[in-house]
Backbone of each chain as ProteinMPNN parsed JSONL, in Angstrom:
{"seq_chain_A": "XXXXXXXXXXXXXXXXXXXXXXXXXXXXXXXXXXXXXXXXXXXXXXXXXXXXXXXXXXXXXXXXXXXXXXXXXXXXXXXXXXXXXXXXXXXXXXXXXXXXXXXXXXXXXXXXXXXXXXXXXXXXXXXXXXXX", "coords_chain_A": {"N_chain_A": [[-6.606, 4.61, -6.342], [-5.665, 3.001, -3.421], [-6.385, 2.598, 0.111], [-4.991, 0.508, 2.135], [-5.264, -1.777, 4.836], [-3.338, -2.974, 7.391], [-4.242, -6.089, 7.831], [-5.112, -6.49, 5.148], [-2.904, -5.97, 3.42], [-1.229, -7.986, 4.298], [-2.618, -11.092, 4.074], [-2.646, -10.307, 1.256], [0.256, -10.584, 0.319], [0.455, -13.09, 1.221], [-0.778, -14.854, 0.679], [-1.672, -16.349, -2.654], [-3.36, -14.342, -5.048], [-3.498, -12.828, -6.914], [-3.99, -10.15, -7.557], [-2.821, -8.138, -6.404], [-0.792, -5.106, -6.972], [-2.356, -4.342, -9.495], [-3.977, -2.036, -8.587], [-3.371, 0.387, -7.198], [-1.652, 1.096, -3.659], [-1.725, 2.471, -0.534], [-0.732, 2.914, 2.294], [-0.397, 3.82, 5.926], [3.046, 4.098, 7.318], [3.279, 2.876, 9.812], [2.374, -0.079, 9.204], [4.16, -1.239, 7.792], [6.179, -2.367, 10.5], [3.719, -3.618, 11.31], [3.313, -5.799, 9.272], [5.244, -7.127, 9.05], [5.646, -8.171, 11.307], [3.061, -10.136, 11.689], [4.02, -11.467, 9.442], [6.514, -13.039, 10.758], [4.872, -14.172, 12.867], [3.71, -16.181, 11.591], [5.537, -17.362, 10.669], [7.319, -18.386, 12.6], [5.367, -19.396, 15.099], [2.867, -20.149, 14.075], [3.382, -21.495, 12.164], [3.105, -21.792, 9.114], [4.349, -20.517, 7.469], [7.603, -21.609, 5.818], [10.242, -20.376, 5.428], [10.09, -16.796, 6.141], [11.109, -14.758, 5.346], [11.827, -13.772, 2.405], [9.037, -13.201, 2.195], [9.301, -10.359, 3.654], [11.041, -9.2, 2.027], [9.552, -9.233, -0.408], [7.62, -7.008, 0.858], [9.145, -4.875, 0.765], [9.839, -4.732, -1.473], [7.293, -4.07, -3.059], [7.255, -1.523, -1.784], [9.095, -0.611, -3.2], [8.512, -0.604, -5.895], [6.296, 1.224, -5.826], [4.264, -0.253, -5.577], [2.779, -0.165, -3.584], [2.36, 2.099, -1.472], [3.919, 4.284, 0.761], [2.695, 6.308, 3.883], [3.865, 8.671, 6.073], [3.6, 8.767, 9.221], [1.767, 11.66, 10.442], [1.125, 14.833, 12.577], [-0.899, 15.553, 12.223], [-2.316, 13.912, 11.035], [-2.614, 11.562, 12.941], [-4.036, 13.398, 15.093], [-6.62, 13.095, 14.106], [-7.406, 11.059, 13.376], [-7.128, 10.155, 16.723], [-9.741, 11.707, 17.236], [-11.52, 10.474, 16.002], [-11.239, 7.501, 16.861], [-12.009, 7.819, 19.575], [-14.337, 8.527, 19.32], [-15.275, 6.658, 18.249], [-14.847, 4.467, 20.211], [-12.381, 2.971, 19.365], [-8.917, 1.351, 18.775], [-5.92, 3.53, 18.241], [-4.6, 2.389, 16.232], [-6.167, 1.492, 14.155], [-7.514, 3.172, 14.041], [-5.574, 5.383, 12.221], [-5.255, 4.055, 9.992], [-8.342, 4.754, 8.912], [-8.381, 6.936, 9.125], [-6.428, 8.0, 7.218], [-7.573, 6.939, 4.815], [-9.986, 8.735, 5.149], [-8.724, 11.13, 4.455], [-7.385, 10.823, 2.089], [-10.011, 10.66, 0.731], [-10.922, 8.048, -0.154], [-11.366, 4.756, -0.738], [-11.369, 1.862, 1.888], [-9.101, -0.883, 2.476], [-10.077, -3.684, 3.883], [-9.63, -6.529, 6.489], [-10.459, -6.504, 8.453], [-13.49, -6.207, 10.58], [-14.784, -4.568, 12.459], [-12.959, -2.669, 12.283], [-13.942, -1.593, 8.961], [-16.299, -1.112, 9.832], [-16.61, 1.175, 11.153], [-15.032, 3.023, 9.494], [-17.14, 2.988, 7.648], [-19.295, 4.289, 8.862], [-18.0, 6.462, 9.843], [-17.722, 8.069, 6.908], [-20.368, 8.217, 6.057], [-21.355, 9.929, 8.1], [-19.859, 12.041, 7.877], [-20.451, 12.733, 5.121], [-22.9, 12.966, 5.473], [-22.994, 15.364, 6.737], [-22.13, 17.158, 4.702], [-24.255, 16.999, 3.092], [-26.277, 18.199, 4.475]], "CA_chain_A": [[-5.846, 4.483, -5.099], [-7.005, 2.631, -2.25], [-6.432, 2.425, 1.054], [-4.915, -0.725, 2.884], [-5.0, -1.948, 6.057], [-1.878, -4.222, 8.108], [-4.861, -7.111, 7.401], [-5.308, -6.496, 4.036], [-1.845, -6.715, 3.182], [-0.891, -8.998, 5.018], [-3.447, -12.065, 2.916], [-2.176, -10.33, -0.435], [1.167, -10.621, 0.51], [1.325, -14.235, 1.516], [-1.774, -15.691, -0.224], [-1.998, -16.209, -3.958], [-4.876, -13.866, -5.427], [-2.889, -12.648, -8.32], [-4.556, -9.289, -7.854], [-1.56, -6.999, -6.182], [0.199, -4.597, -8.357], [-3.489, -3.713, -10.489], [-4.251, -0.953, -8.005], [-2.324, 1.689, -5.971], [-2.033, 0.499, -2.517], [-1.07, 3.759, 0.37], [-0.901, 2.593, 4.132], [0.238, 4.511, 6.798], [4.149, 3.834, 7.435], [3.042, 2.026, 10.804], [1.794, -0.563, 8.545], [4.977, -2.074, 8.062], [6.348, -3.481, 11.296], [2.878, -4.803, 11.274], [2.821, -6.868, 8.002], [6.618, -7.843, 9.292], [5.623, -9.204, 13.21], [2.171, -11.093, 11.266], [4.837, -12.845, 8.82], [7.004, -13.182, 11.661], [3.908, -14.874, 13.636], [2.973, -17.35, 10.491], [6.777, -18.3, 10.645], [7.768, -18.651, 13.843], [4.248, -19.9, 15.914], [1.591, -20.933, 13.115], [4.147, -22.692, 10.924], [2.377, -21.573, 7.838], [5.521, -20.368, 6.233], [8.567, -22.123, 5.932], [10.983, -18.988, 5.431], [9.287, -15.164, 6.362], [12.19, -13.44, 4.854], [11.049, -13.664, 1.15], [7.959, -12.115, 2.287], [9.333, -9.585, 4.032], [11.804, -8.578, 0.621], [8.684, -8.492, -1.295], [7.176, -6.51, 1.205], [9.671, -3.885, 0.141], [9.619, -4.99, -3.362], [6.384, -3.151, -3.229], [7.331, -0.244, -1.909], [10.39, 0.053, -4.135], [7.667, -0.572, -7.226], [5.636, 1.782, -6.195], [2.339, -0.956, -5.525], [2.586, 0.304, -2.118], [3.229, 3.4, -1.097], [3.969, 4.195, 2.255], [2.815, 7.54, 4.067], [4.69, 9.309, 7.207], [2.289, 9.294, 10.259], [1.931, 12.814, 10.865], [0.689, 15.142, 13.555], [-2.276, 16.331, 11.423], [-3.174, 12.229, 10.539], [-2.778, 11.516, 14.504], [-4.977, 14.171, 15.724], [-7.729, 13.02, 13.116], [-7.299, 9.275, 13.83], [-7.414, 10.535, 17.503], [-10.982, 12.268, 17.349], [-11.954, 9.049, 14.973], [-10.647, 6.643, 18.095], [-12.709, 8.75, 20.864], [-15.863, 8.899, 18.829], [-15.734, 4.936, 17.936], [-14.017, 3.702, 21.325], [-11.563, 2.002, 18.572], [-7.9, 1.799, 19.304], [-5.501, 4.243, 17.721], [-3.646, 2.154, 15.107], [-7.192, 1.039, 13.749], [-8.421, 4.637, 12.973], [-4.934, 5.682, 11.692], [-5.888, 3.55, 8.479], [-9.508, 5.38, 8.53], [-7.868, 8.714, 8.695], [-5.681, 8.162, 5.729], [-8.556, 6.948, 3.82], [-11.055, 9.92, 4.96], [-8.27, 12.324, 4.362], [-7.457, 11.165, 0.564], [-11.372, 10.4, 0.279], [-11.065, 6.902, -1.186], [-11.998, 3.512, 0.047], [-10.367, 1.139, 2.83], [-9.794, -2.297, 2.212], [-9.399, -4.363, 5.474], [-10.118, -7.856, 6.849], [-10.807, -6.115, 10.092], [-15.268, -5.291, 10.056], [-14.904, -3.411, 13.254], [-12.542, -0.827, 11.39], [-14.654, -1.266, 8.169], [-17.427, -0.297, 10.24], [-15.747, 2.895, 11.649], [-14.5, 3.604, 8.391], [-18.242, 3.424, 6.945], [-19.501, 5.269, 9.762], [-17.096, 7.881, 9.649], [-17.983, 8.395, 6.203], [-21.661, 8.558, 6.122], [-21.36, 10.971, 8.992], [-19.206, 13.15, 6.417], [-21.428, 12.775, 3.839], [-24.418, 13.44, 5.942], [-22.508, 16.937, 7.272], [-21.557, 18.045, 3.565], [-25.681, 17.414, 2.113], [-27.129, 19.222, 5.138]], "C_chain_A": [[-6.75, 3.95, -3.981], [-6.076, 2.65, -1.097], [-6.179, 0.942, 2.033], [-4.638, -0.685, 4.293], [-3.939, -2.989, 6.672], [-2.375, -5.695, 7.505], [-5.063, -7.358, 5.891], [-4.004, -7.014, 3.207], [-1.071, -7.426, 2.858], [-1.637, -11.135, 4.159], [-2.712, -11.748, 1.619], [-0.444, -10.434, -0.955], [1.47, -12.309, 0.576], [0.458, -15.392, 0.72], [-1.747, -15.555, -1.694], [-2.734, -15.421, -4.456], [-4.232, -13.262, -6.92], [-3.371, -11.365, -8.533], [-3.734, -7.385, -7.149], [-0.721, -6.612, -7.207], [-0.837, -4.281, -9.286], [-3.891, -2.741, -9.775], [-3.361, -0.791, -6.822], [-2.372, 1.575, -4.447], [-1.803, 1.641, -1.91], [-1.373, 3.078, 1.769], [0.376, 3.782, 4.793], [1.47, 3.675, 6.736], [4.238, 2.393, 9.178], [2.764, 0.373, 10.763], [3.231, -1.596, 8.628], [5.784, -3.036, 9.205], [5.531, -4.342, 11.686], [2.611, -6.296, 11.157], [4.21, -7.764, 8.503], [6.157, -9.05, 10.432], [4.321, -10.364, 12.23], [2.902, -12.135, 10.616], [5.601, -13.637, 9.749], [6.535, -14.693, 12.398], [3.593, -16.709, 12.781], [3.86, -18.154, 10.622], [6.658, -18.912, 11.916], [6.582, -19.68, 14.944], [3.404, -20.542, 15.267], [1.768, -21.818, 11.974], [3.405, -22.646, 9.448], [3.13, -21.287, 6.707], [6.829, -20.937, 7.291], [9.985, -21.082, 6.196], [9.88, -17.929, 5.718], [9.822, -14.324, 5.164], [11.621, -13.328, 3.055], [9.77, -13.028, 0.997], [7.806, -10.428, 2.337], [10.226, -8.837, 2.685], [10.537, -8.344, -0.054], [7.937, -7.549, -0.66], [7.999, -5.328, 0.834], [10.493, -3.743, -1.26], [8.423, -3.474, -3.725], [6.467, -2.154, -3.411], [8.186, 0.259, -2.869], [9.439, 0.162, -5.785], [6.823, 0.109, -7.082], [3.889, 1.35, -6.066], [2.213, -0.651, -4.401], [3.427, 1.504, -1.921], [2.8, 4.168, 0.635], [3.769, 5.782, 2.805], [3.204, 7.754, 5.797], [3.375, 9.479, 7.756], [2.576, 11.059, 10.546], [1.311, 13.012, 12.094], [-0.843, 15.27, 13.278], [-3.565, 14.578, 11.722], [-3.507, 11.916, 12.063], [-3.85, 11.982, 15.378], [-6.698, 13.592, 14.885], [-8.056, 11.849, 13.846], [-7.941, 9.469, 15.553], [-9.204, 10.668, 18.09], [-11.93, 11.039, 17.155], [-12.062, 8.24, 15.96], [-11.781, 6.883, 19.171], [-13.77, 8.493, 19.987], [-16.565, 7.78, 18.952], [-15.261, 4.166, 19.118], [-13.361, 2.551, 20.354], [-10.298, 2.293, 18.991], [-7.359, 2.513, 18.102], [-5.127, 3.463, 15.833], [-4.697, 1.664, 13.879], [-7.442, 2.302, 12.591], [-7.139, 5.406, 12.373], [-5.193, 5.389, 10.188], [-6.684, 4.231, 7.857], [-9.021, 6.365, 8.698], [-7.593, 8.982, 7.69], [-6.749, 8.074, 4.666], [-9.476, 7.978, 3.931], [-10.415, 11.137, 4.434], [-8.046, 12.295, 3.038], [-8.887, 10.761, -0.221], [-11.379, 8.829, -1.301], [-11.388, 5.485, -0.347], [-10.42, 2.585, 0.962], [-10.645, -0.709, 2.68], [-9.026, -2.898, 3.437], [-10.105, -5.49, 5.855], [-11.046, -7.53, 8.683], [-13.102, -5.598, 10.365], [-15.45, -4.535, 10.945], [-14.493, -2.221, 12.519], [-13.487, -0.648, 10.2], [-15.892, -0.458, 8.843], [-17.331, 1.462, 10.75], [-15.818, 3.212, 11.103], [-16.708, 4.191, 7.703], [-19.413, 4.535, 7.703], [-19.383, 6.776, 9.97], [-17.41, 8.929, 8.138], [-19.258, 8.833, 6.038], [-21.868, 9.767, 7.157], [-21.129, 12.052, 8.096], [-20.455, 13.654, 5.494], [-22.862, 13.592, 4.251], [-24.352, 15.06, 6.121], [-22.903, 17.568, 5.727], [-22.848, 17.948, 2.749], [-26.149, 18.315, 2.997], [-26.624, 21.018, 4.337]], "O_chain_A": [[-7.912, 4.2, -3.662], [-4.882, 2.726, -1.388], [-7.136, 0.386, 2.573], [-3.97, 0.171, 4.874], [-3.937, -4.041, 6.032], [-1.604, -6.447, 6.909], [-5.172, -8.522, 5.505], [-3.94, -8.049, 2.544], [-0.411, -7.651, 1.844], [-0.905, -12.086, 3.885], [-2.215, -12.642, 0.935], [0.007, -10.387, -2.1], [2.495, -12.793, 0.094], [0.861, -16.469, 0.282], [-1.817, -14.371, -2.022], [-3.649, -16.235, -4.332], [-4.848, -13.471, -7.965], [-3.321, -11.075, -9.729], [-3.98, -6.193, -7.338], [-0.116, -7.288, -8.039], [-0.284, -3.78, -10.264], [-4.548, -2.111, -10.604], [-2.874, -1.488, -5.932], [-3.381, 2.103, -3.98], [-1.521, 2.401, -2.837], [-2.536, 2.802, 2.064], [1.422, 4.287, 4.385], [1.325, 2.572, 6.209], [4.995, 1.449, 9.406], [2.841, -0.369, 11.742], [3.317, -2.547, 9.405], [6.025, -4.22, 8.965], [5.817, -5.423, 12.201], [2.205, -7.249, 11.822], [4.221, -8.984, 8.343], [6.267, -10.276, 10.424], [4.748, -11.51, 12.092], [2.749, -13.332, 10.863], [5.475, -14.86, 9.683], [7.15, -15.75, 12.539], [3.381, -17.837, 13.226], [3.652, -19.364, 10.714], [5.929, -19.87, 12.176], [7.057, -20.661, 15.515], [3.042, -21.611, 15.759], [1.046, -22.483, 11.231], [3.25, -23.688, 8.811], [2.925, -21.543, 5.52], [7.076, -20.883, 8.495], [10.636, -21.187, 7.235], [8.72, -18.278, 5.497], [9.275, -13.562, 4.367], [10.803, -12.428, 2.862], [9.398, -12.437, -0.016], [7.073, -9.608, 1.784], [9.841, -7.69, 2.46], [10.343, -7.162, -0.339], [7.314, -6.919, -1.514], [7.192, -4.483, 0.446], [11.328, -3.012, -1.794], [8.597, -2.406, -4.313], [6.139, -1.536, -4.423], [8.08, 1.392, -3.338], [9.766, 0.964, -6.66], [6.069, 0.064, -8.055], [2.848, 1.977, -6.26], [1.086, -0.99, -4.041], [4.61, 1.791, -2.105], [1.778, 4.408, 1.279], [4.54, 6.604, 2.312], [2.781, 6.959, 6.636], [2.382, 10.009, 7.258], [3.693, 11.478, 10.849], [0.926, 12.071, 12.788], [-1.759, 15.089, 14.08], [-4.67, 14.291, 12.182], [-4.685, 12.022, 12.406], [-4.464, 11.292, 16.192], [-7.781, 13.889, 15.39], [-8.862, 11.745, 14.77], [-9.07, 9.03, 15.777], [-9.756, 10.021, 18.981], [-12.841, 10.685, 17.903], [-13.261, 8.06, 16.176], [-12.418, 5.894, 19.536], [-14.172, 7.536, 20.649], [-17.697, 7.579, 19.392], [-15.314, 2.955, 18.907], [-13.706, 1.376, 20.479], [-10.18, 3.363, 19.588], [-7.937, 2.374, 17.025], [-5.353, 3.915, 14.711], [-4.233, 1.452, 12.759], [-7.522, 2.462, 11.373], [-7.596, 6.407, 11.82], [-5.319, 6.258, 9.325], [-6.479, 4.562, 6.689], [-9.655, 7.07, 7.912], [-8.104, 9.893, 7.038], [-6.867, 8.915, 3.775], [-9.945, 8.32, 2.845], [-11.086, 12.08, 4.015], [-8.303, 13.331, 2.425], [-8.962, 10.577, -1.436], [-11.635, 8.705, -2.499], [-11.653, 5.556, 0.853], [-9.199, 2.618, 0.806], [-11.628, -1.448, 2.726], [-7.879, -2.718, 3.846], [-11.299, -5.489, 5.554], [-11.773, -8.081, 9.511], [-13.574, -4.476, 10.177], [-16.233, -3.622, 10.687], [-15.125, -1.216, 12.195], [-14.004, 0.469, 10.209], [-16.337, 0.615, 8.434], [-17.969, 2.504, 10.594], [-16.65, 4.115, 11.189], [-17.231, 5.284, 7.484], [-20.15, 5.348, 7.145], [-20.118, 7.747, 10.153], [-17.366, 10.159, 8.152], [-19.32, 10.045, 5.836], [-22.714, 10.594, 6.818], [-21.977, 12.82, 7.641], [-21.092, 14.696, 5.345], [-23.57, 14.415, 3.669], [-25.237, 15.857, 5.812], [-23.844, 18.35, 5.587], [-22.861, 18.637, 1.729], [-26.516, 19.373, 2.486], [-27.188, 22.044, 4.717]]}, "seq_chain_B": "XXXXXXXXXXXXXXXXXXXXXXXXXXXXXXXXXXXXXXXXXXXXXXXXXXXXXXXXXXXXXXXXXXXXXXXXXXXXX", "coords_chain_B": {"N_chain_B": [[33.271, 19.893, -7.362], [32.583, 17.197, -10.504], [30.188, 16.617, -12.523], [28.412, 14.347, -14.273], [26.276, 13.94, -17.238], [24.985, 11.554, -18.916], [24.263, 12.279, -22.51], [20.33, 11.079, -24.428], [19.726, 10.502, -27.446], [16.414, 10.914, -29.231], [14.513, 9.605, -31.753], [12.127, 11.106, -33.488], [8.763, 11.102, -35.026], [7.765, 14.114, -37.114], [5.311, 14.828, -36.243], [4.505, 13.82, -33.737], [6.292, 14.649, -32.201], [5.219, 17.583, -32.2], [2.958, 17.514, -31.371], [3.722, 16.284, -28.474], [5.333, 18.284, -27.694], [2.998, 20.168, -26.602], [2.347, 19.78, -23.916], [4.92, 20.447, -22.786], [8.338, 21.107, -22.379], [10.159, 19.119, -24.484], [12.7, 17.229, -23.782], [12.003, 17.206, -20.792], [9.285, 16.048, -21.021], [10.44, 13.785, -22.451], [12.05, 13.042, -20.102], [10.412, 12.436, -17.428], [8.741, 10.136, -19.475], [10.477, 8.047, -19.096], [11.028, 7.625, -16.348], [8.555, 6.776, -15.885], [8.203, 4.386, -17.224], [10.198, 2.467, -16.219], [9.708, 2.854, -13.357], [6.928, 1.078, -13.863], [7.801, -1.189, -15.267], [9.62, -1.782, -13.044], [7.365, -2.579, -11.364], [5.933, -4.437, -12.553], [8.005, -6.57, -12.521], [8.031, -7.334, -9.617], [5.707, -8.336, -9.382], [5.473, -10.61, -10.786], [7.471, -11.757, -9.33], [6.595, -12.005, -7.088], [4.406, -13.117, -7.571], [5.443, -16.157, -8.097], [6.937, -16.648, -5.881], [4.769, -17.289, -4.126], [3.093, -18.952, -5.71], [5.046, -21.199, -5.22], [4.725, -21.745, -2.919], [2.247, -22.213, -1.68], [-0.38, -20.758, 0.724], [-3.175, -20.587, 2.481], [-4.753, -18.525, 4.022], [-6.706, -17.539, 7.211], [-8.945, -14.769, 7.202], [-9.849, -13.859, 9.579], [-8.348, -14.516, 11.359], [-6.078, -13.515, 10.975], [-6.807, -10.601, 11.823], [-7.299, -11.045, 14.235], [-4.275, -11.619, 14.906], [-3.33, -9.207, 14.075], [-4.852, -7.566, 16.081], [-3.95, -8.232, 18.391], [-1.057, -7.702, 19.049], [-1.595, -4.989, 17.902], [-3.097, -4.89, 20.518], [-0.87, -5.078, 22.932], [0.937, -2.85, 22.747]], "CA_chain_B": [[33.225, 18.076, -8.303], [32.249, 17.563, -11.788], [28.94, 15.714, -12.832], [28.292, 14.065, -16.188], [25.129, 13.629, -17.4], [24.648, 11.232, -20.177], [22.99, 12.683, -23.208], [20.587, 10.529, -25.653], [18.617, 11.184, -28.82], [15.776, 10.291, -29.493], [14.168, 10.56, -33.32], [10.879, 10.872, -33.408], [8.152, 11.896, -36.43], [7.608, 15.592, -36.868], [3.645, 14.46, -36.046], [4.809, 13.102, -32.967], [7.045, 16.183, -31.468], [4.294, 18.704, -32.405], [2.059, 16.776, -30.287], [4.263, 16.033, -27.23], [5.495, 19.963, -27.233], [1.458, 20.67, -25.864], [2.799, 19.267, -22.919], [6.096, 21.425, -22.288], [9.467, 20.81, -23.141], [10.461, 17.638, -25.05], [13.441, 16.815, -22.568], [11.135, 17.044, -19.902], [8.774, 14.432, -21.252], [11.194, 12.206, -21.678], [12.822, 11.885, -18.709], [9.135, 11.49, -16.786], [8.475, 8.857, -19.833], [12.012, 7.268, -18.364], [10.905, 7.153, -14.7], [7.132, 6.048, -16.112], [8.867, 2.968, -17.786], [11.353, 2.073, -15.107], [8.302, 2.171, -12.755], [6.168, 0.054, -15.113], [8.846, -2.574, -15.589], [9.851, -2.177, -11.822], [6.618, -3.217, -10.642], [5.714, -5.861, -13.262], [9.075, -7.76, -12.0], [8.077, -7.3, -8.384], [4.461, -9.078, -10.007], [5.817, -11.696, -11.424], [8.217, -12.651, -8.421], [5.806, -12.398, -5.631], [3.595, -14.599, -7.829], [6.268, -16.997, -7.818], [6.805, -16.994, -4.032], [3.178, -17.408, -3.53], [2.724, -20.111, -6.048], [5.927, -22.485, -4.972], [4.173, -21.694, -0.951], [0.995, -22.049, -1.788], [-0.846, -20.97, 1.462], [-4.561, -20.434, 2.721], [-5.26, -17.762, 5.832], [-7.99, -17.348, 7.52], [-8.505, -13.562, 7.025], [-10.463, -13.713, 11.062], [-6.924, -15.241, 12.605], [-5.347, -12.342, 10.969], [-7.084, -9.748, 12.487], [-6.669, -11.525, 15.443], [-3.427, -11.557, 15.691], [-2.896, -7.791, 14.189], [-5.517, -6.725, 17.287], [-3.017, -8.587, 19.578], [0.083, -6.864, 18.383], [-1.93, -3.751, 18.194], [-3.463, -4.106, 22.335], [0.153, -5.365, 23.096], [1.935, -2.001, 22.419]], "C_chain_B": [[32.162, 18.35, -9.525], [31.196, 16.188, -12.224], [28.587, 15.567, -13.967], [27.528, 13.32, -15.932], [25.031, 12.925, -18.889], [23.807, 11.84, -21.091], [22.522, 11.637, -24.219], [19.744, 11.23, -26.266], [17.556, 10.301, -29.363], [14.814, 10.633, -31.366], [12.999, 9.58, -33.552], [10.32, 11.462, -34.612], [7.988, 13.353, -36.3], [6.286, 15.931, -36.39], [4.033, 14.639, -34.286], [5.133, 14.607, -31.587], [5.874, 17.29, -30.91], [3.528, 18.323, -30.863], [2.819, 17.083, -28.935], [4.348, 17.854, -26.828], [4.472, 20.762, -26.593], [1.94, 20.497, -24.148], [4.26, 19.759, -22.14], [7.181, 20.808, -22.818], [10.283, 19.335, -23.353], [11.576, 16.812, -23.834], [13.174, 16.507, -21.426], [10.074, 15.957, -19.566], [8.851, 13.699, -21.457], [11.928, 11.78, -20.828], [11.367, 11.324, -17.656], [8.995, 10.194, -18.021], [9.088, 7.667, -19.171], [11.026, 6.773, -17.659], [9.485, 6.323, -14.998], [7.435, 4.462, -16.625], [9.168, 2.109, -16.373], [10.285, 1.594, -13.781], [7.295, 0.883, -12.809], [7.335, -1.321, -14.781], [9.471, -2.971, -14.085], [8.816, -3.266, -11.131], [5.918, -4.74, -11.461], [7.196, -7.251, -12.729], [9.035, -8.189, -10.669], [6.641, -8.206, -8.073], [4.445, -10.716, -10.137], [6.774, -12.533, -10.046], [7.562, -12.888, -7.084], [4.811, -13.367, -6.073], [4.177, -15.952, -7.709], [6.646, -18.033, -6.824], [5.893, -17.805, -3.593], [2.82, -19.055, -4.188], [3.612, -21.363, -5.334], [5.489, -22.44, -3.378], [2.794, -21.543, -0.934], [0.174, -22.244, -0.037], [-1.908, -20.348, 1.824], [-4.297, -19.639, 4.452], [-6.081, -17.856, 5.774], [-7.945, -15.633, 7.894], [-8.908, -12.959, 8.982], [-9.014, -13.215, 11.822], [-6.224, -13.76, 12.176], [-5.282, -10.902, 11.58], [-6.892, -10.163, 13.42], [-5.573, -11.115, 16.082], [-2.83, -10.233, 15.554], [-3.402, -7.092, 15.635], [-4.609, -7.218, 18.255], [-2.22, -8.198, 19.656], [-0.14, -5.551, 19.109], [-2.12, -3.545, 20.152], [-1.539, -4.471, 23.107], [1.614, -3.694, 23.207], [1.706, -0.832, 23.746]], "O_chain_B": [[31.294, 19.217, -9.624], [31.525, 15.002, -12.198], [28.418, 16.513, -14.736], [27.506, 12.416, -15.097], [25.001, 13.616, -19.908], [22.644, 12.032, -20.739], [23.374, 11.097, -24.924], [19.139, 12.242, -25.911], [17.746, 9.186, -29.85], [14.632, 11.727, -31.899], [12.803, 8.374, -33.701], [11.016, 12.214, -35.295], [8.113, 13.776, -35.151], [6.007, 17.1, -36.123], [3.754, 15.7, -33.727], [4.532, 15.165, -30.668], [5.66, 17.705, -29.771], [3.606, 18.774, -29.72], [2.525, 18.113, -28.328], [3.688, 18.485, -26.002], [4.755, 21.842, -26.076], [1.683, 21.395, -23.346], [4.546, 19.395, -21.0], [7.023, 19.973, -23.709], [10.861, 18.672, -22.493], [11.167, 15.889, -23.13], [13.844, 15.66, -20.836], [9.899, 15.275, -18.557], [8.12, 12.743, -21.195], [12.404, 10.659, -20.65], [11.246, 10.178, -17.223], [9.155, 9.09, -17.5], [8.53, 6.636, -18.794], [10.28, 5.847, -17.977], [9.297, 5.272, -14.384], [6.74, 3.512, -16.264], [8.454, 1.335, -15.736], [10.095, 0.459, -13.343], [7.039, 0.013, -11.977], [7.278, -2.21, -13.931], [9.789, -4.131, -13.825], [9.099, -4.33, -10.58], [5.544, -5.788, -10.934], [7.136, -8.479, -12.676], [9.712, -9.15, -10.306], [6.382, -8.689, -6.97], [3.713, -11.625, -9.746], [6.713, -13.75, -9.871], [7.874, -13.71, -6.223], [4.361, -14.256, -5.35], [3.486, -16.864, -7.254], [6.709, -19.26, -6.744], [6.041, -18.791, -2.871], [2.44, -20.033, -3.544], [3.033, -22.372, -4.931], [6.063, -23.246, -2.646], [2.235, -20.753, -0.174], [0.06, -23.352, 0.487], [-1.782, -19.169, 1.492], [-3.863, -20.054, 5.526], [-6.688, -18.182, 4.753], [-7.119, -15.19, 8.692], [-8.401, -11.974, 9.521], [-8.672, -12.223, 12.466], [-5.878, -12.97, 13.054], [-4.29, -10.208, 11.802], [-5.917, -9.566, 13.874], [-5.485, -10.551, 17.172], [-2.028, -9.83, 16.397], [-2.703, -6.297, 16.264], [-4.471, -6.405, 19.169], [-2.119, -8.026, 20.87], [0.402, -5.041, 20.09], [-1.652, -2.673, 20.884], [-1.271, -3.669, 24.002], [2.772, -3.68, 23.625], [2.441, 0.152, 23.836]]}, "name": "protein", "num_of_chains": 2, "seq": "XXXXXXXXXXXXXXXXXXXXXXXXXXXXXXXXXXXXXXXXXXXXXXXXXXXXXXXXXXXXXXXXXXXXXXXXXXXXXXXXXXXXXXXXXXXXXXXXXXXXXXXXXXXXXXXXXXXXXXXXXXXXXXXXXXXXXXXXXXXXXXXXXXXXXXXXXXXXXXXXXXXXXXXXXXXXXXXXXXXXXXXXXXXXXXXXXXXXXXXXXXXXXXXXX"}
């Protein structure tokens, strides 16, 4: 299981790589009007796609198969993300991603290297707590 | 109101049963087999048609622009 980010997605969604659907995707639920407004953006302003809407069906292709699975922002994930946000002066919807991934302890895959950096940050911190 | 539940049968070796029964009650492990299939075959069709998409639109991001425009979205809200 891994951990995706809106950016991550968002490339495996509209780019070829042939490598979606071999591992377990989980994004926060926020995730989606994301990956929607970016296709949106490609259509509408960057002319990159001709139609969106085919994107956006497989975008809940996914979820209906199960290669994405979508989790309910909670209060718990919020407050985490929160602390995460404040620590890294990152914005919220950033460290929502790195919450989910510190909370099911698995990796984050993201186009973003600020959040990667958070994310690796955040972890090594962890890590450092739980040898002392 | 009255709910009807298809029943089927399945006929399996007596090897086979023994085995599965480690695992709790035969009826049980095949309706998860079911949903494990149905899954399986869901997402291989959802595989195959987004490859599809992708190939007849063959298009190149730049993974930067993307963050880009998610961080714009994102300070936007």
């Amino acid at each position: 299981m891994i951990v995706a980010d809106s950016s991550y997605l968002v490339e495996r969604l509209i780019e070829r790589r042939g490598d979606w659907g071999t591992e377990d995707l989980v994004s926060p639920d926020l995730a989606v009007p994301e990956v929607v407004n970016a296709v949106l953006i490609q259509e509408r302003i960057l002319h990159t796609l001709s139609d969106g809407r085919p994107y956006i069906e497989s975008l809940f292709g996914a979820v209906d198969s199960a290669a994405l699975q979508l989790v309910k922002v909670t209060e718990s994930l919020v407050e985490e993300a929160y602390e995460i946000a404040m620590r890294n002066g990152q914005a919220i919807y950033d460290c929502i991603f790195v919450a989910l991934a510190l909370k099911y302890g698995v990796p984050l895959k993201t186009n973003d290297r600020r959040q990667a950096k958070v994310f690796a940050d955040e972890l090594s911190a962890r890590e450092g707590s739980l040898s002392q | 109101m009255m709910y009807y539940m298809p029943t089927i049968s399945v006929r399996i070796s007596e090897e086979d049963r023994n085995r599965l029964l480690r695992y709790g009650p035969l009826s049980e492990t095949i309706r998860q087999a079911l949903e494990l299939f149905e899954k399986e075959r869901k997402r291989r069709e959802w595989m195959a048609k987004l490859d599809q998409l992708q190939k007849e639109n063959p298009v190149k991001l730049d993974p930067d622009e993307i963050v880009r425009l998610l961080r714009e979205d994102r300070a936007s809200h």
